[in-house]
Backbone atoms as SQL, in Angstrom:
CREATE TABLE atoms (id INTEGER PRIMARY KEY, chain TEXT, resi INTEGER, resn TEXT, atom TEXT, x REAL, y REAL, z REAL);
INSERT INTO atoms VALUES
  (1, 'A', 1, 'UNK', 'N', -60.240, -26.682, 127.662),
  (2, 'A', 1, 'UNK', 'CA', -60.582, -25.975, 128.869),
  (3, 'A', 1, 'UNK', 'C', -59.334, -25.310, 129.474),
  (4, 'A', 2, 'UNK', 'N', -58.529, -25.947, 129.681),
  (5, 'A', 2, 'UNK', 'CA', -57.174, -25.399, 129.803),
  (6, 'A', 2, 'UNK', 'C', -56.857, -24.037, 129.358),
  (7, 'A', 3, 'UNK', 'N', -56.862, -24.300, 128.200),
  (8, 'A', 3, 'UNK', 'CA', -56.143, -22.792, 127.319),
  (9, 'A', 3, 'UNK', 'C', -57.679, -21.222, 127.379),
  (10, 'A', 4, 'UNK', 'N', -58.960, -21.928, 127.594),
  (11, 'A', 4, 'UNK', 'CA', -60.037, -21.451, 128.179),
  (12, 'A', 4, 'UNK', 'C', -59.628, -20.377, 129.545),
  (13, 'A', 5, 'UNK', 'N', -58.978, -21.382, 130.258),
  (14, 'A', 5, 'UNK', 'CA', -58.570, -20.950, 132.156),
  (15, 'A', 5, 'UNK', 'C', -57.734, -20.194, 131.792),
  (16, 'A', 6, 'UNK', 'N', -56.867, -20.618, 131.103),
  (17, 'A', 6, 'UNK', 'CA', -55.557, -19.448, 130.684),
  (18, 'A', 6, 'UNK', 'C', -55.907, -18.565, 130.341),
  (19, 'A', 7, 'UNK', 'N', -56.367, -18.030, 129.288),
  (20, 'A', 7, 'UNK', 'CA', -56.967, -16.981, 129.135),
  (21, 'A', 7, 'UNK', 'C', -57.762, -16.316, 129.635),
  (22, 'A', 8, 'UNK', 'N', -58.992, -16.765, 130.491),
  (23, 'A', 8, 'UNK', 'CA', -59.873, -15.753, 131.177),
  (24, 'A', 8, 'UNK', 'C', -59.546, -15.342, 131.960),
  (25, 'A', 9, 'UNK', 'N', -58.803, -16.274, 132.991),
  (26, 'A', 9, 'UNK', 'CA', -58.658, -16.199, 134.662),
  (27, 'A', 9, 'UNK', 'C', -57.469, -15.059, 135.119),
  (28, 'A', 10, 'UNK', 'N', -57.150, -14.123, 135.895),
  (29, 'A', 10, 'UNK', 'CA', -56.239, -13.115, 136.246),
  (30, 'A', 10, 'UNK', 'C', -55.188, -13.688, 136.785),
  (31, 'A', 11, 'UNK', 'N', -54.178, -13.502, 135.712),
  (32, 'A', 11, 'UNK', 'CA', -52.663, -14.562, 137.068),
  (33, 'A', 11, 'UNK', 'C', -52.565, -14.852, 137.981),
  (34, 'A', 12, 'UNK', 'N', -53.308, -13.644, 138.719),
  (35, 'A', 12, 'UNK', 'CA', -52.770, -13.926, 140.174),
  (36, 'A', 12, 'UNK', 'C', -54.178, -14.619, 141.007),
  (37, 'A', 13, 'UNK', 'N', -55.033, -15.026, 140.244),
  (38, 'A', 13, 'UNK', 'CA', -55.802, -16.159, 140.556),
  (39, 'A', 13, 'UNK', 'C', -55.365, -17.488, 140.045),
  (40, 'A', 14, 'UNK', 'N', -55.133, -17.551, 139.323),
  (41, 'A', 14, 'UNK', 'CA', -54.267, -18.174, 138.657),
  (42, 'A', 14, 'UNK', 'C', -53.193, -19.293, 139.700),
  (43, 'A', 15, 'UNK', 'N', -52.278, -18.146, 140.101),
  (44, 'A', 15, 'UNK', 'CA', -51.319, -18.125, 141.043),
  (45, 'A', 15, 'UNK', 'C', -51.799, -18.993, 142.567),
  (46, 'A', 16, 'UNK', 'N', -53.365, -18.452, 143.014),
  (47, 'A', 16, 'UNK', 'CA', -53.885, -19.340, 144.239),
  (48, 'A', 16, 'UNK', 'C', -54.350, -20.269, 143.997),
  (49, 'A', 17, 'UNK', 'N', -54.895, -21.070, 142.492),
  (50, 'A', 17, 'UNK', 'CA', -55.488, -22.272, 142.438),
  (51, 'A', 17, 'UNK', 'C', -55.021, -22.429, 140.823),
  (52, 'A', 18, 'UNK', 'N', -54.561, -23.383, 140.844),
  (53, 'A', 18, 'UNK', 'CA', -53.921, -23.506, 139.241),
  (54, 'A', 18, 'UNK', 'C', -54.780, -24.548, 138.384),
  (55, 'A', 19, 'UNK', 'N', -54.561, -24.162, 137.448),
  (56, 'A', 19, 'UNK', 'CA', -55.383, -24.637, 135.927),
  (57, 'A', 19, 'UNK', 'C', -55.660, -26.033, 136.277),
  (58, 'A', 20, 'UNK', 'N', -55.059, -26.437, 136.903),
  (59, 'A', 20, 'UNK', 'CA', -55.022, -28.242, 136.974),
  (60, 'A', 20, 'UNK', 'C', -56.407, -28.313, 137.998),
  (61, 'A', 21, 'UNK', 'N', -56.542, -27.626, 138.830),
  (62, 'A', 21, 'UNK', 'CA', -57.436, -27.657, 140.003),
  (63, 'A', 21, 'UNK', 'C', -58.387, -27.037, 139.228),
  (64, 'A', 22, 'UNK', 'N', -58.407, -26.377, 138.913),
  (65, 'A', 22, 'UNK', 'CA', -59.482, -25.344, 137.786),
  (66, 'A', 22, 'UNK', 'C', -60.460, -26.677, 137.231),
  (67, 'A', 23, 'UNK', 'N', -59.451, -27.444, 136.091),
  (68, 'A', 23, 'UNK', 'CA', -60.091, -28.043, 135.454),
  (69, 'A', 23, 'UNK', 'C', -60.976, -29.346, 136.000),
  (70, 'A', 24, 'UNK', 'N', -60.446, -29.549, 136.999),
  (71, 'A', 24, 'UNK', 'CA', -60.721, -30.664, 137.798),
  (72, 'A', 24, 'UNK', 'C', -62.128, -30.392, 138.466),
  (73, 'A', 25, 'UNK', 'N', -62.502, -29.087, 138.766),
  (74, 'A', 25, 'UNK', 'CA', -63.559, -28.444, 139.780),
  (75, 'A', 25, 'UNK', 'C', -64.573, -28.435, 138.436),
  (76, 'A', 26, 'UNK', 'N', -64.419, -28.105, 137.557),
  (77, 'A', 26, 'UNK', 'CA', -65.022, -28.049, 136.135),
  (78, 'A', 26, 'UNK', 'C', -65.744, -28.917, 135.698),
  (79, 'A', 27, 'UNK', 'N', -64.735, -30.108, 135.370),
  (80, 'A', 27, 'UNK', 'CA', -65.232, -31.031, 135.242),
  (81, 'A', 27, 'UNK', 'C', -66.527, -31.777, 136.320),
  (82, 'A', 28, 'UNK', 'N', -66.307, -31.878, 137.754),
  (83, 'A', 28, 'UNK', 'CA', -67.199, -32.073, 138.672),
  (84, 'A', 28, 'UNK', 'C', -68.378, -31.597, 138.306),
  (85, 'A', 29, 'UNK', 'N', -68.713, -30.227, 138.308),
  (86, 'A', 29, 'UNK', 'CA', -69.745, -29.579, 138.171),
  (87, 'A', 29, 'UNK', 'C', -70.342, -29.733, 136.899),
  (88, 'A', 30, 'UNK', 'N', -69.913, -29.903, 135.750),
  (89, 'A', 30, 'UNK', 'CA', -70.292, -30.683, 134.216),
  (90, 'A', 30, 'UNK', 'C', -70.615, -32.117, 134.258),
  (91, 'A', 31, 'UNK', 'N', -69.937, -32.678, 135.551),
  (92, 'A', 31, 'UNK', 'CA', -70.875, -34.256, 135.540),
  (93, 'A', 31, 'UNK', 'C', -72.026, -34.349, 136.191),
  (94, 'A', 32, 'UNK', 'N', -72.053, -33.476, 137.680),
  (95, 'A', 32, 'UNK', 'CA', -73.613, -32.999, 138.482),
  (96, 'A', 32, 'UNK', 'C', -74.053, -32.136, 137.576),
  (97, 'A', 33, 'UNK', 'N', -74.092, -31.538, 137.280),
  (98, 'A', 33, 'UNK', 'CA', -75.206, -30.323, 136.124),
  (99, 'A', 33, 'UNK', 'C', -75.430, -30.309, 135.007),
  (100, 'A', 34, 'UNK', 'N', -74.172, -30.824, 134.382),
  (101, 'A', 34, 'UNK', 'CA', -74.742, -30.456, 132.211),
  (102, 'A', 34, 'UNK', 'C', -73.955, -29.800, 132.275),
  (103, 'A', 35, 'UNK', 'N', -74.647, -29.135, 131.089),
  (104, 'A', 35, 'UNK', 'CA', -74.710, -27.842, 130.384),
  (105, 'A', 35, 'UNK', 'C', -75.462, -26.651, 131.251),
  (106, 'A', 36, 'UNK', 'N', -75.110, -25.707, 131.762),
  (107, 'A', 36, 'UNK', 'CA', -75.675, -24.498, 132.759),
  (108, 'A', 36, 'UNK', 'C', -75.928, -23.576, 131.660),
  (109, 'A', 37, 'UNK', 'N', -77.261, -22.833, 131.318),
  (110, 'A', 37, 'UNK', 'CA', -77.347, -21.712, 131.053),
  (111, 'A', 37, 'UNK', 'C', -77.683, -20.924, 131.931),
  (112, 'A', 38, 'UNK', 'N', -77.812, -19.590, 131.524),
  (113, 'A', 38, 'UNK', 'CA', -78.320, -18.263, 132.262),
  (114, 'A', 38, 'UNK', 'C', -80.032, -17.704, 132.154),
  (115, 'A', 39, 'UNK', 'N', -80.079, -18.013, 133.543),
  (116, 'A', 39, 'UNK', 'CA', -81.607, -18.038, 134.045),
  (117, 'A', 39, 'UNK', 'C', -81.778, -16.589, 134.024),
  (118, 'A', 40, 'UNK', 'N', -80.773, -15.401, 135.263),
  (119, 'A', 40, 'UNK', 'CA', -81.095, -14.163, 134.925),
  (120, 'A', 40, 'UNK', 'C', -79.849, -13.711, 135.850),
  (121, 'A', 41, 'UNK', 'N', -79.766, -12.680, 135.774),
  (122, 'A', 41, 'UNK', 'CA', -78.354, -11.856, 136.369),
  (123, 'A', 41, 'UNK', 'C', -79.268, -10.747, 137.560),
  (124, 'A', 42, 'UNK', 'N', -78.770, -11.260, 138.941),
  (125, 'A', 42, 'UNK', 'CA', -79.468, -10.907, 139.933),
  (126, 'A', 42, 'UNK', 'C', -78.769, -9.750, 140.356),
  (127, 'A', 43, 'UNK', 'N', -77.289, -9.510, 140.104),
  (128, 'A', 43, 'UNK', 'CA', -76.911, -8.534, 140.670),
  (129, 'A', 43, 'UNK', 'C', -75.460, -8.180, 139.475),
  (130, 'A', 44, 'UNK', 'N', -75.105, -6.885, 139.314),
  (131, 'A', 44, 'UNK', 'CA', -74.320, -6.657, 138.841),
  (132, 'A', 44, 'UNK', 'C', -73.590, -5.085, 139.057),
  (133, 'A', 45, 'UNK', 'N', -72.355, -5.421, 139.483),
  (134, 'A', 45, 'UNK', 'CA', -71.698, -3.997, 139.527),
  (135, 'A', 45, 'UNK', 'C', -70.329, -4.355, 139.651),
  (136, 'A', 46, 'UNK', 'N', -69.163, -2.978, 139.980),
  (137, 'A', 46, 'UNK', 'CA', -68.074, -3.206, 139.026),
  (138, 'A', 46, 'UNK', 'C', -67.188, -3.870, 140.027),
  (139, 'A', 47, 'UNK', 'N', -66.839, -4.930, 139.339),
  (140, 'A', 47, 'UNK', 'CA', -65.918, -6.324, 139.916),
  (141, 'A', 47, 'UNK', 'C', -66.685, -7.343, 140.031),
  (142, 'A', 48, 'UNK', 'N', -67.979, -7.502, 140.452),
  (143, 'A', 48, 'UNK', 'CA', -68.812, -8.961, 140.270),
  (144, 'A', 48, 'UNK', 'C', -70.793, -8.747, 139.871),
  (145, 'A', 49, 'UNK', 'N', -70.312, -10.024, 139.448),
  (146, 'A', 49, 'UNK', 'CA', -71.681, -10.433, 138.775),
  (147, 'A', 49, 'UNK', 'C', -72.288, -11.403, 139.042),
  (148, 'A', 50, 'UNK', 'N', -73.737, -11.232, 139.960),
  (149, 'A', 50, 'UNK', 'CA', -74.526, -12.591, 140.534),
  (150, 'A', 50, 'UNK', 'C', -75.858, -12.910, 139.556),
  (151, 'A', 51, 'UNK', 'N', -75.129, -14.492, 139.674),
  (152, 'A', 51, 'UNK', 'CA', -76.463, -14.835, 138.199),
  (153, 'A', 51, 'UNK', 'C', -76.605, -16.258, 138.723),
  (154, 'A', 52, 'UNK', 'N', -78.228, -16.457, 138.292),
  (155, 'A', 52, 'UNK', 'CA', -78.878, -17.809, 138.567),
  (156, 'A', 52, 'UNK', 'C', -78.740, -18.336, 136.912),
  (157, 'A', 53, 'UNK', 'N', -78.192, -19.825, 137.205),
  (158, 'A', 53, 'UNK', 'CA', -77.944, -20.833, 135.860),
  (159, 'A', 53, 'UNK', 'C', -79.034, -21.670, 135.873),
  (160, 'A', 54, 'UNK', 'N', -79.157, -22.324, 135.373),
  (161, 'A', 54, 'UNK', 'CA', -80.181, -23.516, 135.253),
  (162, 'A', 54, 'UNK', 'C', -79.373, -24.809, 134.593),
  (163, 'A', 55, 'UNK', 'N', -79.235, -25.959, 135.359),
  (164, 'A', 55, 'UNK', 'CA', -78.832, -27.160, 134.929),
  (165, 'A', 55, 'UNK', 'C', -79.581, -27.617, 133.866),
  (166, 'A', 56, 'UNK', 'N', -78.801, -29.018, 133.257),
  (167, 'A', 56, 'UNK', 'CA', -79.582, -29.950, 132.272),
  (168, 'A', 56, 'UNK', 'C', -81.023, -29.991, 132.717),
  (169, 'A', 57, 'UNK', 'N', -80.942, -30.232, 134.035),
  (170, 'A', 57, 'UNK', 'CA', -82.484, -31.186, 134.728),
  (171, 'A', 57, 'UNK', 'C', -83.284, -29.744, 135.496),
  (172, 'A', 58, 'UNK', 'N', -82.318, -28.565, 134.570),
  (173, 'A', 58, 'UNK', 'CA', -83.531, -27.430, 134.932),
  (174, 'A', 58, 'UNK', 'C', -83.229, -27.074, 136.598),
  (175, 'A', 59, 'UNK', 'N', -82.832, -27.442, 137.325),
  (176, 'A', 59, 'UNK', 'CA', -82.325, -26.702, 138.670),
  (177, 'A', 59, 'UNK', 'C', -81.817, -25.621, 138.631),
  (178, 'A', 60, 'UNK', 'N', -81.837, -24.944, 139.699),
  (179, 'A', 60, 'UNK', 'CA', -81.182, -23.889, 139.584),
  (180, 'A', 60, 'UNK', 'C', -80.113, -23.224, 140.393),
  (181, 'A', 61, 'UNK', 'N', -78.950, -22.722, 139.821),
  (182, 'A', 61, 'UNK', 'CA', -78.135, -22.462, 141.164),
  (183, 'A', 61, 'UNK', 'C', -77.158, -21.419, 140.830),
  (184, 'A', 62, 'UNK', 'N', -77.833, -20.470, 142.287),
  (185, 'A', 62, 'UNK', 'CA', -76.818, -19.122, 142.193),
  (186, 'A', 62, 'UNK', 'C', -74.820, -19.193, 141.700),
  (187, 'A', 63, 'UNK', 'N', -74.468, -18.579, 140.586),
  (188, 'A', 63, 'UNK', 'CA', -73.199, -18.189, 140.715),
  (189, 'A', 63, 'UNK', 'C', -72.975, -17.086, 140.977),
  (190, 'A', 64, 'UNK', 'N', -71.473, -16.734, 141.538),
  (191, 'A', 64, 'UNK', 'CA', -70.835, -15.677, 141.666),
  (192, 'A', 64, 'UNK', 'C', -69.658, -15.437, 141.055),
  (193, 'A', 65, 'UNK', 'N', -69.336, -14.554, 140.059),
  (194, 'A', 65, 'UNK', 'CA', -68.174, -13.897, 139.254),
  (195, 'A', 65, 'UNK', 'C', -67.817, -12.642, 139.670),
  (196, 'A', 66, 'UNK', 'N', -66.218, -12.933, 140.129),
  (197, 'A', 66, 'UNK', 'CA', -65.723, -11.543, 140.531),
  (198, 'A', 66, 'UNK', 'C', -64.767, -11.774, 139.275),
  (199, 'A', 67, 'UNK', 'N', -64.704, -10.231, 138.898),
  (200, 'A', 67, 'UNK', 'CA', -63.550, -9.731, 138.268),
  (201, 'A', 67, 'UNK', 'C', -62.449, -9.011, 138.203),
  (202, 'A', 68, 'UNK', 'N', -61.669, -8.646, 137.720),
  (203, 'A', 68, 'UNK', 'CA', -60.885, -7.275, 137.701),
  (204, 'A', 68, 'UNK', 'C', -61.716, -6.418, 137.207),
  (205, 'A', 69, 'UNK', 'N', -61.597, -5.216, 138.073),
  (206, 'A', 69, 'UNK', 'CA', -62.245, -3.880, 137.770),
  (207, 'A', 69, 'UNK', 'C', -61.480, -3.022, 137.025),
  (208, 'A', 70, 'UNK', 'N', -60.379, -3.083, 136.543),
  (209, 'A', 70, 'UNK', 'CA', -59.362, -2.570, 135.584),
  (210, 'A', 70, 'UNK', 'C', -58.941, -3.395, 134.142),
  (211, 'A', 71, 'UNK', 'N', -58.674, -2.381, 133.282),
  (212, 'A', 71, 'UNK', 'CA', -58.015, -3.430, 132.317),
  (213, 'A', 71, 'UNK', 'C', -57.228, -4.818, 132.945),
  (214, 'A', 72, 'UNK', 'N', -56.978, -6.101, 132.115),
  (215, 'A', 72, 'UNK', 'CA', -57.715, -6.628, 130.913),
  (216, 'A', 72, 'UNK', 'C', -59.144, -7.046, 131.219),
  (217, 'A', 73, 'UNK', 'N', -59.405, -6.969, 132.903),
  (218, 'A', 73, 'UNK', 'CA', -61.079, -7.163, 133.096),
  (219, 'A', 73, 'UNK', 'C', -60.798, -8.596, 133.416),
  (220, 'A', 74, 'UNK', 'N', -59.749, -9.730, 133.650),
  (221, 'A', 74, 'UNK', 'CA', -60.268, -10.934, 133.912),
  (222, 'A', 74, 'UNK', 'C', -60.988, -11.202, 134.796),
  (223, 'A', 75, 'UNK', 'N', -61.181, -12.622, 134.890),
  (224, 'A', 75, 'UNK', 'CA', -61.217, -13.402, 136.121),
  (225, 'A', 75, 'UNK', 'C', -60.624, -13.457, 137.033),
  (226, 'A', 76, 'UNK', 'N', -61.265, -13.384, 138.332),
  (227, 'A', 76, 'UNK', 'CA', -60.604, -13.084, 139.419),
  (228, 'A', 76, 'UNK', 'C', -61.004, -15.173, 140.107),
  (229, 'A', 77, 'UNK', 'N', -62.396, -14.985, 140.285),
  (230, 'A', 77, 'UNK', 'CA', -62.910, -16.293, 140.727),
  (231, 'A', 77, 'UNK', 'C', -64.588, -16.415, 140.945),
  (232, 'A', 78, 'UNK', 'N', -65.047, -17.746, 140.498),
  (233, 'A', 78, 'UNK', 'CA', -66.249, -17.839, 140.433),
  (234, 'A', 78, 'UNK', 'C', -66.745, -18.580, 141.860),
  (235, 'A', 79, 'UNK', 'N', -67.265, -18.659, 142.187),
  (236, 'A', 79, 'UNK', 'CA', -68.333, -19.368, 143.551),
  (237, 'A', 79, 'UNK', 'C', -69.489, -20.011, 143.324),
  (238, 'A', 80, 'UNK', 'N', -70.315, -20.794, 143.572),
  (239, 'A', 80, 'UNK', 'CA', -71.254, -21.164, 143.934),
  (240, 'A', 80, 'UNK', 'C', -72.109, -21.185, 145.063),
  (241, 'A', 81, 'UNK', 'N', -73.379, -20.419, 145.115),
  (242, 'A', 81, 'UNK', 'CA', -73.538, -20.398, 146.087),
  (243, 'A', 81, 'UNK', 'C', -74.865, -20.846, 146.187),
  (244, 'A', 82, 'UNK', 'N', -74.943, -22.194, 147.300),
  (245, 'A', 82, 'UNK', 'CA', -75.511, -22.762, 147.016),
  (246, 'A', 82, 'UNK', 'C', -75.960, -23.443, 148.700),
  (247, 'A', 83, 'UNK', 'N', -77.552, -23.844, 148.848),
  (248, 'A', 83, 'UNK', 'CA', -77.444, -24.040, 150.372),
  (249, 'A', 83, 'UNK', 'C', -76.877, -25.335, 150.815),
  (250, 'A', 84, 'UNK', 'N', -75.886, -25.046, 151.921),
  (251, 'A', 84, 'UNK', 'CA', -75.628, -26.618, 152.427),
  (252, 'A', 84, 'UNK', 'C', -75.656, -26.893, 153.407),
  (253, 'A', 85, 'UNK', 'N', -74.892, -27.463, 154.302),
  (254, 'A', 85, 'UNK', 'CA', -75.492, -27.867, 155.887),
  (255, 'A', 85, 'UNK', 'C', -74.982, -26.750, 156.594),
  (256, 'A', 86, 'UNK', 'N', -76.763, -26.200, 156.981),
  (257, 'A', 86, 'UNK', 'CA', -77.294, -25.102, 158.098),
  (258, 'A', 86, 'UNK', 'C', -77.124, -23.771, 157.148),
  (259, 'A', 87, 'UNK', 'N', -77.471, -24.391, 155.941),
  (260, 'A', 87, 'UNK', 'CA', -77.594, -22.664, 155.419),
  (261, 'A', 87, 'UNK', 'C', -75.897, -22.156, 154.992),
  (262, 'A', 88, 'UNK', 'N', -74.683, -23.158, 155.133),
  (263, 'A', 88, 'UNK', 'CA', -73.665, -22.758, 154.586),
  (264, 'A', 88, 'UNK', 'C', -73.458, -22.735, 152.660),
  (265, 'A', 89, 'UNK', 'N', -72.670, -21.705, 152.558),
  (266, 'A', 89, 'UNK', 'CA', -72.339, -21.654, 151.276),
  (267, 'A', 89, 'UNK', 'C', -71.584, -22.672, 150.462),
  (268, 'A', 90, 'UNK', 'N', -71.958, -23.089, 149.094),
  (269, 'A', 90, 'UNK', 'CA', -70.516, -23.834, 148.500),
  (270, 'A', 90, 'UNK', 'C', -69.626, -23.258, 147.824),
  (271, 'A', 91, 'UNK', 'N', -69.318, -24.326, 147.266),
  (272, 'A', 91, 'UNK', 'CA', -67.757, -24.306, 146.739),
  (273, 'A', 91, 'UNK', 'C', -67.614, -22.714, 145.943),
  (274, 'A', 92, 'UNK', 'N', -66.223, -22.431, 145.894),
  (275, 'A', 92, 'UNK', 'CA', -65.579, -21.264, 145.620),
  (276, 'A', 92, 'UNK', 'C', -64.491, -21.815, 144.517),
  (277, 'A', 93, 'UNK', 'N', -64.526, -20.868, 142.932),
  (278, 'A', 93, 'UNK', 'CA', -63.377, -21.923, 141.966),
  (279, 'A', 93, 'UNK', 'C', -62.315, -20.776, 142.062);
């Protein structure tokens, strides 16, 4: 997963939350969910992409992927968005 983060993620995301925290947030969400596939891609245009996953147990829960809109195209940072107390959003990777 490591060398995964390294490679996708844009340095200078990189730079605000590092691989160690990366992997750590990762892992969390792989012990509440599984395996996530892709339910359907709700929104898409240039720099991010909103898509509903579906957990092991079939739930479902909005992500958010921003990218670089320029070459090499990484990762900028993913989100979850997801309802929590009073309708607030979650976690942001």
């Amino acid at each position: 997963m490591k060398d995964c983060l390294a490679d996708i993620m844009a340095p200078e995301s990189l730079a605000k939350k590092g691989i160690a925290t990366r992997v750590e947030r990762y892992r969390d969400l792989r012990e509440r969910y599984g395996t996530l596939t892709l339910v359907s891609v709700e929104k898409s245009e240039a720099g991010q992409v909103e898509a509903t996953l579906a957990a092991t147990d079939l739930s479902q829960h909005r992500f958010i992927f921003n990218v670089q809109t320029e070459t090499p195209f990484k990762m900028l940072s993913v989100a979850m968005r997801e309802p929590g107390h009073m309708g607030i959003p979650g976690f942001g990777h």
